[in-house]
N, C-alpha and C positions, 0 to 999 in steps of 0.2 A: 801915526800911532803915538810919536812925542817921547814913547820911551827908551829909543837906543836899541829895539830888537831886530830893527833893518834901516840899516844907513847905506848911502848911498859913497861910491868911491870914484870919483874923477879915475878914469885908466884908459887914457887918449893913445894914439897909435894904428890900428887898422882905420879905424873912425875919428875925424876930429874929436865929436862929441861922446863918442864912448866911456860907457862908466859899466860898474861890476856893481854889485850889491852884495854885500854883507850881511846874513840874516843869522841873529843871535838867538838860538832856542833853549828852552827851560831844562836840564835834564837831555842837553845830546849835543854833540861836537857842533859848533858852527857849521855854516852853508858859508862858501863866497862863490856867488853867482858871476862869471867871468865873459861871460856873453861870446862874441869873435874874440876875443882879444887871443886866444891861442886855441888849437885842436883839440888841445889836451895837456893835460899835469904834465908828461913827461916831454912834452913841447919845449914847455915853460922854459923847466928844469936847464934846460939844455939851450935856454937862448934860442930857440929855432923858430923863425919867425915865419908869418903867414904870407902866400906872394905880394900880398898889397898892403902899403899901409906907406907911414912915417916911421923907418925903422930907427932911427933916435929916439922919436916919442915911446917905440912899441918898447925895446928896452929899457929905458926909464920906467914904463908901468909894468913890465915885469918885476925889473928889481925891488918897487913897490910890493907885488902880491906877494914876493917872495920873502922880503922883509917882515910881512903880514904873516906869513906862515912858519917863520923861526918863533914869532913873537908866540903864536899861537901854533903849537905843532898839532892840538888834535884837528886844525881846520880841514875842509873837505872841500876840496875846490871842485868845481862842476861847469865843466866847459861847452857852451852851445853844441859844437859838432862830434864830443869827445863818444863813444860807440861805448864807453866802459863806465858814464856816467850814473847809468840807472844801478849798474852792479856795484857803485861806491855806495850810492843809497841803502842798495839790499843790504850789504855787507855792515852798514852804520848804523842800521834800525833792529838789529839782531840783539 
């Protein structure tokens, strides 16, 4: 797209290659799309990592999304496995 509406974020840790994506909307709080990297927001929050991974690397990319989300407080993170993901949507497009 060229214009900074979805960037892409290296966040290594379960997965070598793992990355989250950043998606910047007109008129509505950011997306960061976080893929495995945690269960869920309040995973994160709490350092709680997933059985598998490089738990060096996984806390370095947390402290990363977390970083990301002081900078930006209205972001909306949305975790592959998280059961509470679609109700952050609902709750954000209201």
């Amino acid at each position: 797209m060229g214009d900074g509406s979805m960037i892409v974020l290296p966040t290594p840790g379960h997965l070598a290659g793992d990355v989250s994506m950043l998606v910047r909307r007109a008129q509505a709080p950011p997306l960061l799309l976080v893929g495995d990297l945690t269960y869920s927001e309040e995973l994160l929050a709490r350092d709680q990592l997933p059985g598998t991974g490089d738990h060096k690397l996984l806390l370095q990319s947390f402290a990363k999304v977390r970083a990301l989300q002081q900078h930006t407080p209205d972001l909306v993170i949305l975790a592959t496995h998280d059961a509470a993901a679609e109700g952050k949507l609902a709750i954000e497009e209201r």
